[in-house]
C-alpha positions as CSV (number, residue, x, y, z in Angstrom):
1,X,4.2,-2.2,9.6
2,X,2.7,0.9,8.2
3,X,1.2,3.9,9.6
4,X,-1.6,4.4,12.8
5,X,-5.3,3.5,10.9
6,X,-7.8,5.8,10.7
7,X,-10.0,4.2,13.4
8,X,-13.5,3.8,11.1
9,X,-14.6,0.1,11.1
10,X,-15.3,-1.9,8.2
11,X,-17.2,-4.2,10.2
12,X,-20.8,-2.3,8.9
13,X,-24.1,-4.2,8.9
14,X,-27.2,-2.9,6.7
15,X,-30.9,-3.2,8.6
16,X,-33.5,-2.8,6.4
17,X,-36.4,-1.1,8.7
18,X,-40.4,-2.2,7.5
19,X,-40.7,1.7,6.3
20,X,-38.0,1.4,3.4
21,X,-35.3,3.0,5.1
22,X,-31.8,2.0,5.8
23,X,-29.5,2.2,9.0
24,X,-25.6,1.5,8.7
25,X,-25.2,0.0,12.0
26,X,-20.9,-0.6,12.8
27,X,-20.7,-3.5,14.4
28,X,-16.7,-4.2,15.0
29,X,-14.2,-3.1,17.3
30,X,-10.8,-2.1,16.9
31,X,-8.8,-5.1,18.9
32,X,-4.5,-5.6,18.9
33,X,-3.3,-9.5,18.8
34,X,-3.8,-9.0,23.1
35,X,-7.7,-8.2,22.8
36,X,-6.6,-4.9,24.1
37,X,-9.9,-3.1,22.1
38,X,-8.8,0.6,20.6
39,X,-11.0,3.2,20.1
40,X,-9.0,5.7,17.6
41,X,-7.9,3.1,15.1
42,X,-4.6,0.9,15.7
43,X,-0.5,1.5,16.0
44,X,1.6,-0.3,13.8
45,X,4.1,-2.1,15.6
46,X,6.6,-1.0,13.2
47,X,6.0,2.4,11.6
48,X,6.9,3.0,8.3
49,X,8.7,5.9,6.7
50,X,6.7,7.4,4.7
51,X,9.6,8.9,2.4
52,X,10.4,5.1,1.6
53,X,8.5,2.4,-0.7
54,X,6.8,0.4,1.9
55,X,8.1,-3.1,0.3
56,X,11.4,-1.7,0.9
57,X,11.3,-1.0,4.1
58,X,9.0,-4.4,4.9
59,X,12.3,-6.0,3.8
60,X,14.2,-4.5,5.8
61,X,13.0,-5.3,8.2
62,X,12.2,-9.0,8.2
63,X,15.4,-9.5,7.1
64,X,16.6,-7.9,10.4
65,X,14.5,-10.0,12.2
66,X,16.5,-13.3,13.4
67,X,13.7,-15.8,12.5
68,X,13.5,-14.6,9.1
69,X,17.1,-14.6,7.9
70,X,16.4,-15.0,4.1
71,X,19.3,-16.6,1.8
72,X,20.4,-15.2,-0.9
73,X,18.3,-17.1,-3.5
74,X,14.7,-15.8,-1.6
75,X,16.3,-12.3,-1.9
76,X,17.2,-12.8,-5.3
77,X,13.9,-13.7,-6.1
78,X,11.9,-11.6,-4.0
79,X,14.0,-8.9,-6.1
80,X,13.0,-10.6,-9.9
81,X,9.4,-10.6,-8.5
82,X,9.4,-7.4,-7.7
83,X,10.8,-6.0,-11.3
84,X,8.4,-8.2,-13.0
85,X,5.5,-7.3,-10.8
């Protein structure tokens, strides 16, 4: 859930040449849960709405979601946790 990423890697490792200098070498691929690599960042399965607070909408949607059917006591406290946090 979320929005499409920007598509840099964080997956950067540093070489140290013999001279002094540095190169930033990106060594990680963008890859869904099929191994499917990407090449301009990733899709959200679910996109979000931006006008709405994210943990809203997160929610939302697990609670729509058949094997997440939450009772009233997790929403309750999910709620509280949220106030106090």
């Amino acid at each position: 859930m979320g929005s499409q990423s920007s598509g840099y890697t964080t997956g950067i490792s540093r070489v140290e040449l013999p001279d002094g200098s540095l190169v930033r070498l990106s060594v990680a691929h963008f890859a869904d849960r099929n191994q499917q690599l990407h090449q301009q960042g990733l899709a959200p399965d679910v996109v979000a709405d931006a006008k709405q607070p994210l943990p809203d909408q997160a929610r939302q949607f697990l609670a729509s979601q058949e094997f997440c059917k939450l009772s009233d006591v997790v929403i309750k406290t999910m709620l509280f946790l949220r106030v106090v946090f």
